[in-house]
N, C-alpha and C positions, 0 to 999 in steps of 0.2 A: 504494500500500500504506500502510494507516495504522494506526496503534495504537491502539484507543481504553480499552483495558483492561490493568492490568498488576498482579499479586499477585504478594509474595512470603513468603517463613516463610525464617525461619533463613538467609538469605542472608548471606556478608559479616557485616557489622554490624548488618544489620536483622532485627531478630527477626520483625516483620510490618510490611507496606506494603500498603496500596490506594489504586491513584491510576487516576481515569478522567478520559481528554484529548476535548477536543474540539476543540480548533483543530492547524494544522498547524506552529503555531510551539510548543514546551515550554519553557519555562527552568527549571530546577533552580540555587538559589545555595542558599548556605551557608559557614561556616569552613571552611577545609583540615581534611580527616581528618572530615568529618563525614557522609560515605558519598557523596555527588552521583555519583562517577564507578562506583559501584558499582552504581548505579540504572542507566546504561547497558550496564553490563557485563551488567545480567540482560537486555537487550534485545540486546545480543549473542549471549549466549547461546540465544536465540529465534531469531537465524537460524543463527548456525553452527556448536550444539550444542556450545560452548567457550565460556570466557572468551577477554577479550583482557588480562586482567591478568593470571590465574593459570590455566595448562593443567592442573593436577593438580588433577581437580573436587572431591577432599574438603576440598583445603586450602581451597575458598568455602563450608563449613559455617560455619554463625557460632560459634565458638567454648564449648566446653563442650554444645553440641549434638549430636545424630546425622543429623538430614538438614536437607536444603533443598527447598523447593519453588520454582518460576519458574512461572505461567501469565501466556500474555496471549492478549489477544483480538483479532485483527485485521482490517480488512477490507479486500477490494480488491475493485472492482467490484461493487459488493452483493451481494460472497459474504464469507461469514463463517469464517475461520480460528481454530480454538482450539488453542494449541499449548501443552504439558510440559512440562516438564524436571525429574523427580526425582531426587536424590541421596542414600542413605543409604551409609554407612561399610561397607567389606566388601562393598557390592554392587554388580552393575552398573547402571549408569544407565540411566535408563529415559527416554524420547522420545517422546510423542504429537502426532499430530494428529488435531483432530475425537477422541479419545479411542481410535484404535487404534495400538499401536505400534508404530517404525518395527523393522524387522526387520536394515537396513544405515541409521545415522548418516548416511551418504554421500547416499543417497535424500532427506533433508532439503534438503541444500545445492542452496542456490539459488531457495528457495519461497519466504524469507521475503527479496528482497534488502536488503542494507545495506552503507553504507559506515560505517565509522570513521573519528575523524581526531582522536588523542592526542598529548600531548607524550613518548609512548613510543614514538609513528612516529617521530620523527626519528632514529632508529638505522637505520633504509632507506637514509638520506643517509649517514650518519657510521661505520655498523661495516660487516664484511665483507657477502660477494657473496652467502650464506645470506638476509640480511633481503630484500634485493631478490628473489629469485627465489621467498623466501614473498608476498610482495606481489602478483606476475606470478598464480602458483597460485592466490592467494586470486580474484583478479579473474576468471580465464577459469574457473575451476571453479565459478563460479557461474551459469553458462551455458552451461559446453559439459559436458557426461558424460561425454563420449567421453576429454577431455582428463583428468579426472578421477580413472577408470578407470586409463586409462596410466598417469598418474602415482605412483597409489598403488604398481601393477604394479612400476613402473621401479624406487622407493623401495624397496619387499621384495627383488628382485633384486640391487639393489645392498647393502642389510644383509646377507644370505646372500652374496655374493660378495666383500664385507671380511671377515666373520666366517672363512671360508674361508681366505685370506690369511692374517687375524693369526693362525690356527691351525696356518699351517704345510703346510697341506696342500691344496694348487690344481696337481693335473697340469691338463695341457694339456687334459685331453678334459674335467676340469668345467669351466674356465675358458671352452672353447669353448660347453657347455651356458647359461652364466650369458650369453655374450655374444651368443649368438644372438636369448634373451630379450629381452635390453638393446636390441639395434638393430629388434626385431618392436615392443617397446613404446614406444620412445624417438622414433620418428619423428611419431608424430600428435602428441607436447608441443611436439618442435622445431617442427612446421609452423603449429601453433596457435602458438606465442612468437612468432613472423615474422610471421605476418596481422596479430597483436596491435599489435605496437613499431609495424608501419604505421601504423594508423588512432591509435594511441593517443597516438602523441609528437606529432601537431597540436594533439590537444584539450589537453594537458598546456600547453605551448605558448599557447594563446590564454587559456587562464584564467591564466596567469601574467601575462602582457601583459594583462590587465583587472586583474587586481590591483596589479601594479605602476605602474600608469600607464603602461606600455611605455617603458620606464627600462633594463630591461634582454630579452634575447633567452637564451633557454634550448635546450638541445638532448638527447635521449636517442635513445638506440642500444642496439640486442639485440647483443650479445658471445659469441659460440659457437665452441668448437673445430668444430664441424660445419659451421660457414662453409667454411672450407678443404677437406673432407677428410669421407668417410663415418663413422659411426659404426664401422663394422665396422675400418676401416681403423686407430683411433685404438685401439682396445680390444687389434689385434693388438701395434701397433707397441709399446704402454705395457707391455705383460706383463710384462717384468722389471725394469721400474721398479715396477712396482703390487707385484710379489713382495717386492722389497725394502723400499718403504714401506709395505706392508701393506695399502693401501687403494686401493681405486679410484680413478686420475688424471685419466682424462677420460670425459666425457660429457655430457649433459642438468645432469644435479645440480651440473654445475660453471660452467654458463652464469652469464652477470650483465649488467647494465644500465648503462652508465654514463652520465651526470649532469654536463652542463657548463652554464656560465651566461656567457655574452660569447664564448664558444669555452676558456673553462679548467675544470678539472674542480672542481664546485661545493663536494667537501668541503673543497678546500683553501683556495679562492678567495670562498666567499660568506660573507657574515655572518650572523650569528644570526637579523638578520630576512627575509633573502633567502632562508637555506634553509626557513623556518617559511613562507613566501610559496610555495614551490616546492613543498613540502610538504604544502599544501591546495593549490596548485592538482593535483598528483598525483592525491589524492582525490577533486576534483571531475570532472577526466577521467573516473576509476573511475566515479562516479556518471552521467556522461553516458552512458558506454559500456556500460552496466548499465541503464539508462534504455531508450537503444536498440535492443538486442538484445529485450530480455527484453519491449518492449514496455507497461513498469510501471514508476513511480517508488522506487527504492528510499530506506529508513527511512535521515536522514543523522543521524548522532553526530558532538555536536563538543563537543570536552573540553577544558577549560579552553585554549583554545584563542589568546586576544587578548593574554597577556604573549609580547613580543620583539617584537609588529606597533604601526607608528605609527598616529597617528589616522585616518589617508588611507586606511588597507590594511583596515583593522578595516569603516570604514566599506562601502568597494569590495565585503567579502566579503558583509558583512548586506545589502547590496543584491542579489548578484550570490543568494546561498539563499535570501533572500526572494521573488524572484520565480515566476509561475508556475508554470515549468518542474520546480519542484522539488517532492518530494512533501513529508514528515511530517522536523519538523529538532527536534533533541533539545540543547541548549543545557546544559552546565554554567557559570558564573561564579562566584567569589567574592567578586565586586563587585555585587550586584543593582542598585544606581543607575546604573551604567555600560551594562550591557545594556539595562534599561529603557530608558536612554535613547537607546541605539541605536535598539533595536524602535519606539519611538515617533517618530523622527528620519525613520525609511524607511516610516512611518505601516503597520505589520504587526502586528497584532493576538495575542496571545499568553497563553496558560498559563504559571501562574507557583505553584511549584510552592519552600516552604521545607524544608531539609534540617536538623536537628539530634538532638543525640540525643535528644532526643524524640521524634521520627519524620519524619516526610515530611509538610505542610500546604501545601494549596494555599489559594493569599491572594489579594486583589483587585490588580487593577494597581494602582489608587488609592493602595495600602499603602505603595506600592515609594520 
């Protein structure tokens, strides 16, 4: 899957942008604050109809404005994808492919695959058991429908079944209605999270050991009340605890992942450049396991990505994405001599693309 065309209006800070790529390496430099991570943010938005900076699509109006526009033009297989994303103020958004619109947002995901990899991931590693189990979502829903589906499912049942509770008002016979739902829809996410943490925590695992020099040994594990115990069983048991706290105790939404490096657990034990190490390698599993499902390379984002990694690790990763395997890789730095000289070091050929407020200019490498 590759990008070769991207326009925006009223985006963020860019009032207008036209940038067309032709190789599979992009770099975007520029000052901090001078929009770089916003140019990927619109290539997010192209696969999974959101930002990954801001969920609330008016507050990416550019300021003093009333909409935005995102197109890009994609291709994979010498088929050609033109995908939408309008947003005006007060209304709803609107999503095309090939120019007709999607009818469910949900239908989109997974056409366009991508991974991300920001210095706002590292709150996976560092805040509660929420970020990780959006991570898990974001991965298998890009590939399974089925999981998807349920999920959204599970997530409504369980809104309606707190709401319930904090109201005050959950006899026995809705609670029984909500948790029938819960264990009908909850079991195809559990069974997908289990297949997943299998196949996923070797790949996570070997890109770490390639990045690290195998220096150190990493581990992940899927953590579920539903290990021990059915879902039905856990829903009866928590009843009047959930009454009392108001909210739903256990289930699928309460699953998490955890995260050890040498055998201790990595948020407490690793250092800045271990977890940021851990961290792409994460992504790059995603990207493998997203590779081989889907039978497609998917679009990789990496945002300012090389502060807290040493020379060694910086270098390991441009080797490890610049090789064939990978598809279309999207580069911000603040350093353009630095990158250049990477890309040039692992002899990979590259778009180089300047960020200021004056707009977006793409420059010769000679310049850099």
């Amino acid at each position: 899957m590759h990008l070769r065309e991207l326009n925006l209006i009223n985006f963020r800070n860019h009032s207008e942008a036209e940038m067309t790529f032709g190789r599979s390496v992009i770099v975007f430099t520029g000052n901090n604050g001078s929009g770089k991570t916003n140019l990927l943010d619109a290539i997010h938005y192209l696969s999974f109809c959101k930002s990954f900076l801001n969920p609330i699509d008016s507050q990416n109006i550019r300021s003093g404005e009333q909409f935005f526009v995102i197109q890009g033009k994609f291709r994979n297989e010498g088929q050609d994808e033109a995908i939408y994303c309008g947003i005006k103020k007060g209304q709803k958004k609107q999503f095309k492919r090939n120019g007709k619109e999607y009818e469910k947002l949900s239908d989109h995901i997974g056409r366009i695959p991508l991974v991300a990899v920001s210095p706002a991931d590292i709150s996976i590693i560092t805040e509660g058991s929420e970020e990780r189990r959006r991570f898990i979502d974001s991965v298998i829903s890009q590939y399974d429908k089925v999981y998807l589906n349920a999920l959204i499912a599970c997530n409504k049942i369980v809104q309606q079944r707190n709401a319930a509770l904090r109201a005050g008002y959950a006899p026995e016979e809705l609670l029984e209605v909500f948790d029938e739902q819960l264990v009908q829809h909850s079991q195809p996410v559990y069974d997908a999270r289990v297949k997943f943490m299998k196949d996923f925590s070797e790949m996570v695992s070997n890109h770490y050991l390639a990045l690290s020099g195998e220096h150190e040994t990493i581990n992940l594990e899927y953590d579920s009340d539903l290990h021990s115990a059915s879902l039905d069983e856990l829903l009866r048991s928590s009843r009047e605890k959930d009454r009392i706290l108001q909210y739903t105790t256990k289930g699928i939404h309460k699953d998490d992942m955890s995260m050890k490096i040498n055998n201790f657990p990595l948020r407490k034990y690793a250092s800045q450049g271990q977890q940021k190490t851990f961290l792409i390698a994460l992504k790059l599993a995603q990207f493998d396991m997203l590779r081989d499902i889907k039978n497609m390379k998917p679009v990789l984002l990496l945002d300012d990505i090389f502060e807290k990694l040493d020379q060694s690790r910086i270098t390991a990763l441009m080797t490890l994405v610049s090789k064939h395997h990978f598809g279309q890789i999207f580069i911000t730095d603040s350093h353009p001599e630095r990158i250049a000289e990477i890309l040039r070091k692992i002899e990979t050929a590259f778009d180089h693309f300047e960020v200021s407020e004056s707009g977006v200019n793409q420059i010769n490498m000679a310049e850099v």
